[in-house]
C-alpha positions, 0 to 999 in steps of 0.5 A: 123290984121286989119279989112280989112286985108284979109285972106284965111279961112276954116272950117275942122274937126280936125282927132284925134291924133291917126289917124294922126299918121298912116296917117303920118306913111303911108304917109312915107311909100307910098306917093312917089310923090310930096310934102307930106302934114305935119302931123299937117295940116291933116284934113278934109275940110267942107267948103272953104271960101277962101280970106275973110275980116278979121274982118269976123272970129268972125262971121264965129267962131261963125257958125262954133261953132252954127253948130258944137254944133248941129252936131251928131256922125262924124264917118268916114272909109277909102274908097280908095285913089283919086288924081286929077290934083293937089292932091292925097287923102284919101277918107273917108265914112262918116258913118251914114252922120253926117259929111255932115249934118255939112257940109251942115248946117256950107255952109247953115248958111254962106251963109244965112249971105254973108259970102260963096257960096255953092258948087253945088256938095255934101261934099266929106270927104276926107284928102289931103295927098300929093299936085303935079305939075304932076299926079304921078298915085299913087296906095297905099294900104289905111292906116290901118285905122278902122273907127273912130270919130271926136270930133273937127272943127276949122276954119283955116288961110291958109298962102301960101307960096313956101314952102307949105301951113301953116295952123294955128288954129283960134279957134276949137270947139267940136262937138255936144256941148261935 
């Protein structure tokens, strides 16, 4: 790519191996609606930079990887399913705030460098499951999930397409320099 291509980028925690398989499981078992998100592009979004320079991802790889080494314990429960006007969700508790600490340093640092604008409201740890033109009204059992953690982050492209998004890891770094 050259260094003014732009892409669309973010930053997510990756799920364990595990959890996307009794998300995928679910999915096909309750997710009646809309296009159902692929199993390998769950994940948990900390920050959304959206259309960026491409000679930017070095720079925003290595925040990403300075704030995931100082992360603590992600560990994150089930807490119900959400969906507003254009995805249905799996809202997660972040057990012990770890999860937000990282989401807010990874925005804080961004930003300190040009590179994101901080939302005003607070990091929602959730994984988007299904994406729809109209509100299906869903009302699922929540996946059988006990609460877990999160080992990984990665910063992602994200390539829109009429088929669905594809989504493609730049670089994943471990959490709390494991």
């Amino acid at each position: 790519m050259a260094g003014d291509e732009r892409i669309r980028l973010f930053c997510a925690l990756q799920l364990p191996a595990d959890v996307v398989g009794v998300l995928a499981r679910w999915q096909t078992e309750h997710v009646s609606a809309g296009r159902v998100v692929p199993a390998e592009h769950l994940h948990a979004t900390l920050v959304f930079l959206g259309s960026r320079p491409s000679a930017e991802v070095p720079e925003i790889a290595a925040e990403l990887a300075e704030s995931a080494a100082g992360a603590g314990n992600v560990r994150l429960f089930p807490r119900r399913y959400r969906e507003t006007g254009s995805v249905g969700m799996i809202v997660f508790d972040d057990v012990g705030g770890a999860g937000s600490r990282l989401a807010a340093e990874l925005g804080l640092r961004l930003e300190r460098r040009g590179l994101y604008r901080r939302e005003r409201r607070p990091w929602l740890p959730h994984v988007t499951v299904t994406r729809f033109r109209e509100r299906p009204l869903l009302d699922p059992p929540l996946p059988l999930l006990a609460e877990f953690g999160v080992v990984r982050a990665a910063l992602y492209s994200s390539l829109l397409r009429p088929s669905g998004a594809r989504y493609d890891v730049l670089e994943s770094v471990a959490l709390g320099g494991r």
